[in-house]
C-alpha positions as CSV (number, residue, x, y, z in Angstrom):
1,X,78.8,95.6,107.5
2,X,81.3,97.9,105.1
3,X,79.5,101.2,107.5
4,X,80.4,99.6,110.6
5,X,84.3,99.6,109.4
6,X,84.0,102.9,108.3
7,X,82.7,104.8,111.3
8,X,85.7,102.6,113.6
9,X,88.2,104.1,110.9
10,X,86.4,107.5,111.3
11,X,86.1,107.1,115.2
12,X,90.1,105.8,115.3
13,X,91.1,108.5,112.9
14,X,89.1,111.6,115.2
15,X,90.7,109.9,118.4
16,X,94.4,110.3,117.2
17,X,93.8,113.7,115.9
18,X,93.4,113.6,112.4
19,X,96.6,113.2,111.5
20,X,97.8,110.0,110.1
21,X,101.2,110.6,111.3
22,X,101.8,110.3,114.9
23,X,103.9,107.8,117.1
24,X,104.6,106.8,120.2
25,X,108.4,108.3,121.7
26,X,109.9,106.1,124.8
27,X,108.0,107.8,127.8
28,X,104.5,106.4,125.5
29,X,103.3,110.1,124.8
30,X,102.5,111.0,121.5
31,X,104.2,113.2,118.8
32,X,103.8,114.5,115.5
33,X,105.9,113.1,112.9
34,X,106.5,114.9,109.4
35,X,105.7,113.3,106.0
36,X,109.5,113.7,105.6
37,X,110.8,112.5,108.9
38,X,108.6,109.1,107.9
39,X,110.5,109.0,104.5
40,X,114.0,109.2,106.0
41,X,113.2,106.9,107.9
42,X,112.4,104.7,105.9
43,X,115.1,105.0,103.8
44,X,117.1,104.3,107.0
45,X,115.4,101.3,107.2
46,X,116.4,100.1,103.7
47,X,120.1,100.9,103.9
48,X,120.4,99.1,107.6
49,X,119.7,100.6,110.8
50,X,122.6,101.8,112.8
51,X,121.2,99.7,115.5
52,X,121.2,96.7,113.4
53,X,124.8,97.5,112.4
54,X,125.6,98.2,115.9
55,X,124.7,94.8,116.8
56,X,126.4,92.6,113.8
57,X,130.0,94.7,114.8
58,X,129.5,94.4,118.5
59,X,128.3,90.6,117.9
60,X,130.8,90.2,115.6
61,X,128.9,88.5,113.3
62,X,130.6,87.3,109.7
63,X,129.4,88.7,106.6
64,X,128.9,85.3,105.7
65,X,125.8,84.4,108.0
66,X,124.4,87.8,107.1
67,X,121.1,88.3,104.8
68,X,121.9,86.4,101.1
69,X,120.0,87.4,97.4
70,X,122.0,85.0,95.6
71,X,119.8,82.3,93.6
72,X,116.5,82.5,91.9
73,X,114.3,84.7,92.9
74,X,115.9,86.3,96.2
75,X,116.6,82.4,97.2
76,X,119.8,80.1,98.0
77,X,120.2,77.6,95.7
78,X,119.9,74.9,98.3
79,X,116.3,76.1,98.8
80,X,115.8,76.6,95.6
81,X,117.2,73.1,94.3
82,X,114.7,71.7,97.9
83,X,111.7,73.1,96.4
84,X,112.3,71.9,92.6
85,X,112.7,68.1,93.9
86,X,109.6,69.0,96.2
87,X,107.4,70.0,93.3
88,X,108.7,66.8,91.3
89,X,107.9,64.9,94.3
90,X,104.2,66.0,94.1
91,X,103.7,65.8,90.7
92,X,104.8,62.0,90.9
93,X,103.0,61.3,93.5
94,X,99.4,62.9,91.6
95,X,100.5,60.7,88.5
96,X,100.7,57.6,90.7
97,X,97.2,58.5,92.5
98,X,95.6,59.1,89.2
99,X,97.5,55.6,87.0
100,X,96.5,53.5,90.2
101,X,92.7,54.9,90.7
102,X,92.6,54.6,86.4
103,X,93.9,50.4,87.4
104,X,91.5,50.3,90.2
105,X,88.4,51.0,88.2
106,X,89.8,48.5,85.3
107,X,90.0,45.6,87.9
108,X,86.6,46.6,89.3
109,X,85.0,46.3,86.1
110,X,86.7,43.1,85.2
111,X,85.2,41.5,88.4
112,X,82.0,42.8,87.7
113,X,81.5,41.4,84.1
114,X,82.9,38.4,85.3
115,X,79.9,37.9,88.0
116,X,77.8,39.0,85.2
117,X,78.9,36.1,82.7
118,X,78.9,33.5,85.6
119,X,75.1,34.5,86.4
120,X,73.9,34.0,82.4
């Protein structure tokens, strides 16, 4: 199975060239991309694209409906506060299952010892 992804990696990896690093320009022809052209760009990427900016300014988009990390974990606090009653929520929920199946089974076994005295 493993040799069958292997030789379409090979086969995929001979078709581009060998080279790891190409892309696609805007007229869909290839080009060769250097190991440091990839890491400025992603360290564009990171500190906001100029395109990205571009848009918010010519949007005019407030800062305040722009990306958040305030809260826990990268999360608003209204998320954050969602999830916590969410989780509560499920844990009552398994404690009621479990205290009414444990009832259940008590009842059941009442009934059953009670057929069992009134057939003696």
């Amino acid at each position: 199975m493993y040799r069958w992804f292997l030789l379409r990696i090979l086969i995929a990896w001979l078709f581009l060239g060998g080279s790891m690093f190409l892309s696609t320009d805007r007229t869909g022809s290839f080009q060769h991309q250097s190991v440091q052209a990839l890491a400025a760009e992603t360290v564009q990427q990171k500190e906001g694209s100029k395109d990205i900016q571009w848009f918010k300014k010519t949007m005019k988009i407030a800062p305040k409906y722009q990306k958040e990390t305030t809260g826990i974990l990268g999360m608003s606090w209204a998320h954050f506060i969602l999830m916590v009653f969410l989780l509560l929520f499920f844990a009552a929920t398994l404690i009621n299952y479990y205290t009414r199946s444990r009832r259940t089974k008590k009842i059941l076994l009442n009934i059953l010892q009670e057929e069992k005295s009134e057939q003696s």
